[in-house]
C-alpha positions, 0 to 999 in steps of 0.5 A: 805572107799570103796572108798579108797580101791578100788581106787589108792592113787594118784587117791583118793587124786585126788578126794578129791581135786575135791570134796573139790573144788565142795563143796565151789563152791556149797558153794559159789553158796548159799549164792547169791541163800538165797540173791536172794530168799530174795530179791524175798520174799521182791518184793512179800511183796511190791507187796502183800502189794499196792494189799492190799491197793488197795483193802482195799481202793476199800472196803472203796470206795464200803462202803462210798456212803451207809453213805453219803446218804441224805436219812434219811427215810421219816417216822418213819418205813423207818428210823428204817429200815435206822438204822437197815441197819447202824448198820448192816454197822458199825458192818461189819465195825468193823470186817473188822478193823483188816484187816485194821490194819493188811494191815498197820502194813506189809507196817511199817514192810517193811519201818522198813526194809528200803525197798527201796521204803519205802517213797511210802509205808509210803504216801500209809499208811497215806493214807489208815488210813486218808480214814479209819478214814473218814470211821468211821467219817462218819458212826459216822455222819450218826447215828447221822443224822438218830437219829436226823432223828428218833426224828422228824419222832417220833414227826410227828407220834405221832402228827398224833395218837394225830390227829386221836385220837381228830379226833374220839373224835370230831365225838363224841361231832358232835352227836346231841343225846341229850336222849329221857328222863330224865335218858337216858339225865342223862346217856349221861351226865356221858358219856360225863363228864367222856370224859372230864377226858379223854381229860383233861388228854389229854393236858399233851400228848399235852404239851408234843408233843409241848415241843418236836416240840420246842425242834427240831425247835430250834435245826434247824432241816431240817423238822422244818417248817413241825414240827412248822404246824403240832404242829399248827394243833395239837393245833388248834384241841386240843383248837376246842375239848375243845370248842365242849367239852362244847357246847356239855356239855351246850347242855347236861344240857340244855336237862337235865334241860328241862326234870327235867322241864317236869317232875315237871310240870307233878308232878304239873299237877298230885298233882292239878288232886289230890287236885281238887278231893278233893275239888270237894267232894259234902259230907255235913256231917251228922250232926253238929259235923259231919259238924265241922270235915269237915269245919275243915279238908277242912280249912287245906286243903285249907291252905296246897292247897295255901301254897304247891301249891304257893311253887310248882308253883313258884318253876316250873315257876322260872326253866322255867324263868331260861331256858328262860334267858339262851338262850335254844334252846326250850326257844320259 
């Protein structure tokens, strides 16, 4: 080497001794270094690792209160929104698991290691898991709370369409038009027997909403009285629109049998205006064949007159009799 040439024997053995002793000092120096740098990275891990706990237990306290709220929603579109908010939840939730489990398995890697303080990290694991698995309990109840939740608020609003529904309806049966005539009468009447298609068909919409209020009340909902008086209120008002259903029906008929009764009694008064012209005539006839064709035709008019006339006598007195006997409100 350059080295050798330029320095004496004596002198080089001199040098390599040094650096020989130099290099297994240096040796010997790296070893404690590499067990120091070890122990350093250890000590950091511990410590990363009750930061992450830490954290992560702060995360799942700052989560918590949103899931043991007692607020359910006081209507059908506050628990939407309620539940629209938890699902948001529970997908954040999700996402953050990994990390949770990621927390976890760096505390089991430390206890594998025989950490020193291995006792600590395996209560701090058992301790993050039990508050996670809390977590997820609890978002599992609040869903089922605000489903239960949902079902009643359903139920109360769909009650309250049925209520405003009858409601329109009985404005409706209240009307105390009756028609001006016959036809417009007859008009009316296919009006209101078509409404009694309607609120027939109602009644499944009514069985409905009392099998569901039944349902809830047996399953002890909160809202069970709430749920037992409107259904009360629903059929109260579903039995009192059929009963307006038929008085109106009844009044109905009433008018229509009144006007069929005028219009016979006009038809009556008309076909005897007709027959006493007819019998008032002052002809005598010309002569005797002339007075024989007479007498003949005036005989079967006299006998048509009493026969016809009879039938349409009795037949108008026997409507307005059977008007009497009902009751009708213009029977006086």
């Amino acid at each position: 080497t350059h080295l050798a040439n330029i320095v004496p024997d004596a002198k080089l053995d001199n040098i390599k001794d040094k650096k020989a002793r130099v290099e297994k000092r240096f040796e010997q120096l790296k070893a404690p270094l590499l067990d120091r740098k070890a122990q350093l990275a250890k000590k950091k891990e511990a410590f990363q690792f009750r930061r992450d706990v830490a954290d992560e237990k702060l995360w799942i306290d700052e989560k918590l209160p949103q899931l043991v709220s007692e607020n359910c929603g006081d209507s059908l579109f506050n628990v939407h929104m309620l539940k629209k908010k938890n699902q948001s939840l529970n997908t954040e939730i999700d996402n953050h698991e990994p990390r949770i489990k990621s927390v976890c398995e760096n505390g089991r890697k430390l206890v594998g290691e025989d950490h020193e303080d291995a006792a600590e990290f395996t209560r701090l694991i058992e301790d993050l898991m039990s508050r996670w698995q809390n977590l997820k309990e609890c978002v599992d109840k609040r869903w089922q709370q605000l489903e239960q939740s949902e079902r009643a608020q359903q139920y109360l609003f769909d009650a309250s369409e049925a209520e405003s529904w009858m409601g329109e309806q009985e404005l409706y049966m209240m009307v105390e038009d009756r028609g001006k005539d016959e036809i417009s009468a007859q008009n009316l009447m296919k009006k209101h027997e078509s409404l009694e298609l309607t609120v027939n068909t109602y009644a499944e919409t009514i069985r409905q909403l009392g099998e569901t209020a039944k349902v809830l009340i047996n399953e002890g909902h909160p809202l069970s009285d709430q749920i037992a008086v409107k259904q009360s209120q629903v059929d109260k008002l579903y039995a009192g629109l059929k009963d307006l259903w038929g008085e109106r029906k009844s009044k109905l008929e009433e008018a229509l049998q009144l006007f069929i009764l005028h219009r016979e009694v006009n038809d009556l008064e008309q076909w005897i205006s007709e027959r006493e012209v007819v019998a008032g005539s002052q002809e005598l006839g010309q002569d005797f064949e002339h007075i024989t064709l007479l007498w003949e035709r005036f005989n079967e008019f006299s006998r048509e007159t009493s026969t016809i006339g009879n039938e349409r006598v009795a037949t108008v007195n026997e409507m307005a009799d059977n008007l009497i006997a009902i009751g009708h409100s213009d029977s006086a």
